[in-house]
C-alpha positions in Angstrom: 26.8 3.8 25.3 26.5 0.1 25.3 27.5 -1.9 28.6 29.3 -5.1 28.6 27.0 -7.8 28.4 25.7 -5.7 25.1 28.7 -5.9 23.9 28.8 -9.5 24.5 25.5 -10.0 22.5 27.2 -8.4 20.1 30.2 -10.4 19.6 28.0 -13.9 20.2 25.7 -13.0 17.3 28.9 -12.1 14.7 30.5 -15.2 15.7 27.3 -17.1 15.0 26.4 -15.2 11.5 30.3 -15.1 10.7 31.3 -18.6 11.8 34.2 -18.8 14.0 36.7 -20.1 11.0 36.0 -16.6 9.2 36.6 -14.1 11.8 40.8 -14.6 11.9 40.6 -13.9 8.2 38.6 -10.6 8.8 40.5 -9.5 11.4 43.2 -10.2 9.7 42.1 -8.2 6.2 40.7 -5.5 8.3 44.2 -4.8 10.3 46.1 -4.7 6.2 43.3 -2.3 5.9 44.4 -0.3 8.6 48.0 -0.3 7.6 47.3 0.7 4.2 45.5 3.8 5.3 47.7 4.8 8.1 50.6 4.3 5.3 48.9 6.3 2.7 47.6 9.2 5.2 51.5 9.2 6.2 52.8 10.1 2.7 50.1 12.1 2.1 51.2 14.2 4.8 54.5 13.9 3.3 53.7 14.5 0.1 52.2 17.6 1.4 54.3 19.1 3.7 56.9 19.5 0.6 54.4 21.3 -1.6 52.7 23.2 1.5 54.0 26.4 0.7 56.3 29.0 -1.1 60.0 27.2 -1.1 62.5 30.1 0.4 64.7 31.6 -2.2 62.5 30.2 -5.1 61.5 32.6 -7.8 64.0 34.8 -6.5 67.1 33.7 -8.6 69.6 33.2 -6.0 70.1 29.5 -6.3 71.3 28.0 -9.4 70.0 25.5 -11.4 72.4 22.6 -9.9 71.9 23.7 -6.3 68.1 24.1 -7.0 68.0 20.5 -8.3 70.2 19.2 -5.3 68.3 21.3 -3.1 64.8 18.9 -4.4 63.3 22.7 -5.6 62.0 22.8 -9.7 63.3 25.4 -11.8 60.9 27.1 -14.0 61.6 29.3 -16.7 59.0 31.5 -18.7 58.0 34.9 -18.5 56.6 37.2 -16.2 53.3 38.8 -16.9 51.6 41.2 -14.6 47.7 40.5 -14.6 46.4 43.9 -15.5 48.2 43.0 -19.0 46.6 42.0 -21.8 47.1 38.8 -23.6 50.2 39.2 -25.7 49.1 38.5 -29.6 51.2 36.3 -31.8 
């Protein structure tokens, strides 16, 4: 691990390549960065805590369509096909 006068080296030779005007502005664009992907990592978690898993009650028609829409779940409609079935022909 580096000790403190390396780190000192360090920050003395991005000041000198950087130039002490420019670092404010990167600091500043890298801590936007930072929000932005702590933002988007939080709605992804979001996002996916909704869709994580089987809804309770879905599929198993006890919840009408109103109080499946109020409820935030999607009705689907279709038919259900077993998978040793073949293909049904039209």
């Amino acid at each position: 691990m580096f000790g403190l006068s390396e780190l000192a080296l360090i920050l003395i030779v991005i000041v000198v390549l950087l130039g002490a005007k420019k670092l404010p502005e990167l600091a500043r664009s890298a801590g936007k960065a930072a929000r932005i992907l702590k933002s988007e990592t939080k709605a992804l978690k979001k996002e996916g805590d909704g869709d994580g898993g089987p809804t309770p009650g879905a599929g198993t028609g006890s919840a009408s369509g109103s109080e499946a829409a109020a409820s935030g779940r999607r009705v689907v409609t279709g038919t259900i096909v077993e998978r040793n079935d073949p293909p049904a022909r039209s």
